[in-house]
N, C-alpha and C positions, 0 to 999 in steps of 0.2 A: 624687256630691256630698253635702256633709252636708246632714240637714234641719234645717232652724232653728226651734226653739220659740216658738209664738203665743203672747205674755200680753197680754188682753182689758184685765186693770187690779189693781189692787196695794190691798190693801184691810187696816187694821190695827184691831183689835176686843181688847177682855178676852172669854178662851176662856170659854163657858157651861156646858161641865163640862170632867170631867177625861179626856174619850175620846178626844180629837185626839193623834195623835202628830205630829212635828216631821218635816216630810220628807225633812231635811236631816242631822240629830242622830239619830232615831228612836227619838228619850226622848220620853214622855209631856208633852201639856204640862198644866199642871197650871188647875182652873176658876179664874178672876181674875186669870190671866196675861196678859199683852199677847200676841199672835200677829200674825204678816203673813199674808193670804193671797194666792195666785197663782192667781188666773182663767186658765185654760187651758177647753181644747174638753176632753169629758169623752170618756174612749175606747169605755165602755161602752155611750152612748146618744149615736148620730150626733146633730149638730145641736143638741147640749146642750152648757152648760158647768158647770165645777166648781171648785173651789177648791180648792187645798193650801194648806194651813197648814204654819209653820216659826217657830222661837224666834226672836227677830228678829236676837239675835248669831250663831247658826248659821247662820240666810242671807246675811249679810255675809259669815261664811267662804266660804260657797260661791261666792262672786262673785267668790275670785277662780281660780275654776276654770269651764275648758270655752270653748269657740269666743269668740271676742272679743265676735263680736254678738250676743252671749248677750242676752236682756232681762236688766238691772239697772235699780235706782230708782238715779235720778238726783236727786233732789228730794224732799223732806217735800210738796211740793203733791202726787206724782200718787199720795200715798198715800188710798186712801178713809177717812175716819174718824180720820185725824189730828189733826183738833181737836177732835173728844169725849175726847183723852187727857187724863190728871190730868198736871199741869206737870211731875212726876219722868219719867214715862215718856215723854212729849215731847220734854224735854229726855235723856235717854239714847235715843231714836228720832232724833234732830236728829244727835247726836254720831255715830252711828254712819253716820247717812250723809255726813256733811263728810268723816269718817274714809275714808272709801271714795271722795271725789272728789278729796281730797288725795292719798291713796294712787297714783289711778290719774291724774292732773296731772303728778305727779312721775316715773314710770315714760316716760309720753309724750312728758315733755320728754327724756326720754336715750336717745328708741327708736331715733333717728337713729346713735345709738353702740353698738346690741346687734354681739356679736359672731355671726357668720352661720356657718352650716354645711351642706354637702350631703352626701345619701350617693350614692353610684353606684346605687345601688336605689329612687333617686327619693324620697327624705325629705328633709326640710328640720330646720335644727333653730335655736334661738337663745339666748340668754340676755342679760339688760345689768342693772346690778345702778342704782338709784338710794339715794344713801342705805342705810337697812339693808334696803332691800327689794329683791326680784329677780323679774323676769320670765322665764320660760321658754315658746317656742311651738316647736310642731314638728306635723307631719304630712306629707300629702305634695303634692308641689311642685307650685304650680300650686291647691291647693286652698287653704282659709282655715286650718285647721287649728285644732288648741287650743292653751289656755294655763292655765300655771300660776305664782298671782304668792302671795308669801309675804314675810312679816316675819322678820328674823332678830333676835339679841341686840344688834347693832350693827354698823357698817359695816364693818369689819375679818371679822365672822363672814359680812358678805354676799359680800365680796371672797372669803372665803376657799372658799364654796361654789360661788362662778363657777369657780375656778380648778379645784376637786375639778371640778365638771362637765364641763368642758370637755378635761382629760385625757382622762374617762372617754368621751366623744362621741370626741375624736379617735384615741384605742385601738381604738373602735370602728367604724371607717372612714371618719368625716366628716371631709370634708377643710373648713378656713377660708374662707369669702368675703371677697374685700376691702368692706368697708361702703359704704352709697351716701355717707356723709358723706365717705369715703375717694377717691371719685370713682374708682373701679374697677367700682362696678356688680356685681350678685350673680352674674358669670359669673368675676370674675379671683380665682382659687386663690390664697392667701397660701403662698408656698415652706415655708413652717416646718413647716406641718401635714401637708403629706405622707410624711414621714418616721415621724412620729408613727403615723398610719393604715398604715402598710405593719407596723410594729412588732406595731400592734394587730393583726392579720390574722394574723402567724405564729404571737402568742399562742393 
């Protein structure tokens, strides 16, 4: 089973020199920068915690990769120190998390329509595009697994990366689920895709 990462609390400060690197980017962040940090248990000293620091549009990237229940900020409130910021950086810290419940509002209202995949070797895999943005999960069946969700140029470029991935998954022995919005249930094989998979296998 995966293990899920503790965050204690989410805390945003100007860096007081320039030694912190970005956990996420692994650029320097530079003294009088805005930084996030991430209160985790420290691995060093049981029973103690520590902080990573991250540029704060770096850790938005990273949000939208890894296990679903990943901890993400959901809110400007559960940041610590969010109103000692100067109104610029507030305001670009505010934006950037709207951006991120927009982003993932919109993916959730279409999960119902992701198109579904199995392998014979117990993987699972998915993808549904909303808009210009696209979610992909996969792992193996039965578990949570991860995910990876991304912005494209526009919806035509989203469509068009569903369709590239979804060849290359079915080439590669996953066969179609019927979708639950489908009322087929993640157990009924769509016919199309088994052809495809058997093609993929002699390749």
């Amino acid at each position: 089973m995966a293990s899920h990462e503790v965050v204690y609390s989410w805390a945003v400060e100007y860096a007081k020199s320039g030694r912190s690197t970005c956990q996420a980017s692994k650029e320097k962040i530079d003294e009088g920068a805005v930084r996030i940090g991430k209160e985790v248990d420290n691995p060093h000293k049981p029973g103690a915690k520590m902080f990573l620091w991250y540029k704060p549009a770096a850790l938005f990237d990273q949000f939208r990769k890894g296990a679903e229940s990943k901890p993400r900020i959901k809110a400007v409130g559960e940041i610590d120190g969010f109103d000692g910021l100067r109104a610029a950086d507030a305001a670009e810290l505010r934006a950037l998390v709207e951006a991120e419940l927009a982003f993932r509002a919109g993916l959730q209202a279409v999960e119902s329509d992701a198109e579904m995949f199995e392998h014979p070797e117990g993987k699972f895999w998915s993808i549904v595009a909303a808009g210009n943005t696209t979610r992909v999960k996969w792992g193996k069946i039965g578990e949570e697994g991860q995910l990876s969700e991304k912005s494209h140029a526009d919806e035509d470029a989203a469509q068009k990366f569903v369709d590239k991935m979804v060849k290359e998954k079915t080439k590669g022995g996953y066969v179609r689920k019927a979708s639950p919005a489908a009322g087929g249930g993640s157990g009924a094989a769509v016919a199309d895709a088994a052809p495809a998979a058997a093609e993929g296998k002699k390749g």
